[in-house]
N, C-alpha and C positions, 0 to 999 in steps of 0.2 A: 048431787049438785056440784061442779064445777068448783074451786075454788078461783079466786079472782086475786091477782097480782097486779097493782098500780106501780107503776115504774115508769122510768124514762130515760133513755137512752143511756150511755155513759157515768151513769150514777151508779152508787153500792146496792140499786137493784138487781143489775148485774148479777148480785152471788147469790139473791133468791132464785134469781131465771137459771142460775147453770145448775144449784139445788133441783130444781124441779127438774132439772131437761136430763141430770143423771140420774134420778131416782124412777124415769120413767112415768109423772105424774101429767096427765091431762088438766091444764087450767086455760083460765082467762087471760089473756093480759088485757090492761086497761093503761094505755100512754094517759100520762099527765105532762104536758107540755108545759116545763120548767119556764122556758122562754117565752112562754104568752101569759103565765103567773095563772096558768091551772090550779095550780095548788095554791092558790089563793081566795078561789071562789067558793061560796058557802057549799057549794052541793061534794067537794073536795074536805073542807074544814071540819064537816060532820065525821067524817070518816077517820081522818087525824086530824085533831085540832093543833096539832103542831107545824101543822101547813108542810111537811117532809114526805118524802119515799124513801124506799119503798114500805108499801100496805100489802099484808094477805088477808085476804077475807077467806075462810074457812065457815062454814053454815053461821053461827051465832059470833063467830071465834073472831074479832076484828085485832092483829099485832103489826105493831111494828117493829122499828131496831133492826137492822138488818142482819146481828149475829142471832139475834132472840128469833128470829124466824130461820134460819136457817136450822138453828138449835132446835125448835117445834117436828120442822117436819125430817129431821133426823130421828128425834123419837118418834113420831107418828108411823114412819115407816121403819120401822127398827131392823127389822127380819131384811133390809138392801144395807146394812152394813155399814152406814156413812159415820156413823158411832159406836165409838166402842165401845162392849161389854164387860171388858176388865175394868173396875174401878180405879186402878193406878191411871191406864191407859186414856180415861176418861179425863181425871183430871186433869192430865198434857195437854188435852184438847183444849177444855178450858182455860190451862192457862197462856196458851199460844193464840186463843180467840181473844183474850181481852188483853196478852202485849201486842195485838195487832190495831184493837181500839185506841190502845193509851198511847204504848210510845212509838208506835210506827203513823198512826192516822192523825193525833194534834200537830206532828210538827207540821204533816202532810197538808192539812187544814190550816193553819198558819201563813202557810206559800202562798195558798190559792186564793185565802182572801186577802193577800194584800196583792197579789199579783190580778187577779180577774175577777174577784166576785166584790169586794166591799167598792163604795164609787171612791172615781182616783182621788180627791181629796181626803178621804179618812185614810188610804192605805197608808201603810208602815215598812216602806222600802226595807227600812234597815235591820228589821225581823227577820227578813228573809233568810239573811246570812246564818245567825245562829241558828232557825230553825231545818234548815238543811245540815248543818254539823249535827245536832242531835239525832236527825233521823238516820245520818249516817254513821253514826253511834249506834244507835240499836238495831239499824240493819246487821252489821257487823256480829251481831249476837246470833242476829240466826243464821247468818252467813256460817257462822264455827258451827249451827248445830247442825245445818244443813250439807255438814262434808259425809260424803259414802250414803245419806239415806236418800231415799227415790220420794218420799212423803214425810209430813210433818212431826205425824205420832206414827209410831209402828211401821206395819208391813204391807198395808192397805191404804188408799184413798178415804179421806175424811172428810168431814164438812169443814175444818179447819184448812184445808189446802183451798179449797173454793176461794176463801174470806181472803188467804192470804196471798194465793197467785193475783185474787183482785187487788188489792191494796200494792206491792210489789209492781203492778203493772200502771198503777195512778204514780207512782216515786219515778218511773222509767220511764215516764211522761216529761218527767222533769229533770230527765238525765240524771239521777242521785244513784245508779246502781254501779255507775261504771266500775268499780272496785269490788263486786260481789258479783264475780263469776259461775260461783255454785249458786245464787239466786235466778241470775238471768237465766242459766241452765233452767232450773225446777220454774220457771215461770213458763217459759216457753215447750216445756215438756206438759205442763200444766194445761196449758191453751192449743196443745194438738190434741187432747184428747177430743172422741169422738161426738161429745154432748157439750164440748165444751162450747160458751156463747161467745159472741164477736166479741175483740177487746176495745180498749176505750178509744182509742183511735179510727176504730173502722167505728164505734158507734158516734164520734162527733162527726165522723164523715156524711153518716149518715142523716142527721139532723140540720148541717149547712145546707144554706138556702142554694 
């Protein structure tokens, strides 16, 4: 059976879909139309009741979070390498997966709902400001870790560079890179690879009417 991937264009499904399309995995995909409030209807809510994508369905196996699935089917196919087996090396991953949750992706989320997603009345213009200083803060962190390596951890491609060429590519959205040279490098070195999926720009392209 197929495993089934709910996504939708330009979202951090994205780093499930490049997971799979370099791991060489046969799936589903299942568009949920963000903009027609898909993931709002019951036959959507049974599956994540948090109304969000992306969803992997795996036989019984319903997850979401999109590092928590990426992380799955890094162990499920372990023997293609997108994780490493050194326990030090492991934990880099980890800890490079979840400063890409916390301090690269809040400030990231911050922007966006007050700039396009929350209605203009609740938005909070003036968040804006800090929250681009901070992420331009902690971009800057991996900017210094990112001098002379080709990938995040080690000497190979991970499911960490996935997570984080996506995220990297939503900040370059918003112009926030221009000062991390060695980022826009590994991002775009990132996004030539051969399985690598459209970036967010070619996917809002593709979803305008």
């Amino acid at each position: 059976m197929k495993m089934k991937l709910y996504e939708f264009g330009p979202t951090r499904s994205i780093r499930v879909r490049w997971t799979l399309q370099e791991l060489g995995v046969d799936f589903e995909p299942i568009r949920v139309n963000l903009l027609a409030g898909e993931h709002q209807c019951p036959e959507f809510l049974k599956i994540n009741p948090a109304g969000k994508i992306p969803v992997l369905v795996d036989g019984d196996l319903v997850l979401t979070e999109s590092v928590a699935i990426v992380l799955y089917l890094a162990d499920k196919y372990s023997h293609k390498g997108l994780t490493p087996t050194d326990l030090n090396e492991r934990a880099q991953v980890n800890r490079w997966l979840l400063f890409a949750a916390t301090e690269l992706e809040q400030p990231l989320w911050r922007i966006a709902r007050n700039t396009m997603l929350y209605p203009e009345e609740q938005r909070l213009p003036a968040d804006v400001v800090p929250a681009s200083q901070e992420f331009k803060a902690m971009a800057s962190v991996l900017e210094e870790h990112m001098q002379r390596r080709q990938f995040i951890v080690g000497d190979n491609v991970t499911v960490a560079d996935f997570v984080l060429a996506y995220t990297l590519d939503w900040a370059n959205e918003d112009q926030l890179l221009d000062d991390c040279p060695q980022l826009l490098a590994y991002m775009k070195r990132m996004y030539g690879r051969p399985k690598a999926p459209a970036r967010i720009a070619e996917a809002f392209a593709a979803i305008t009417p």
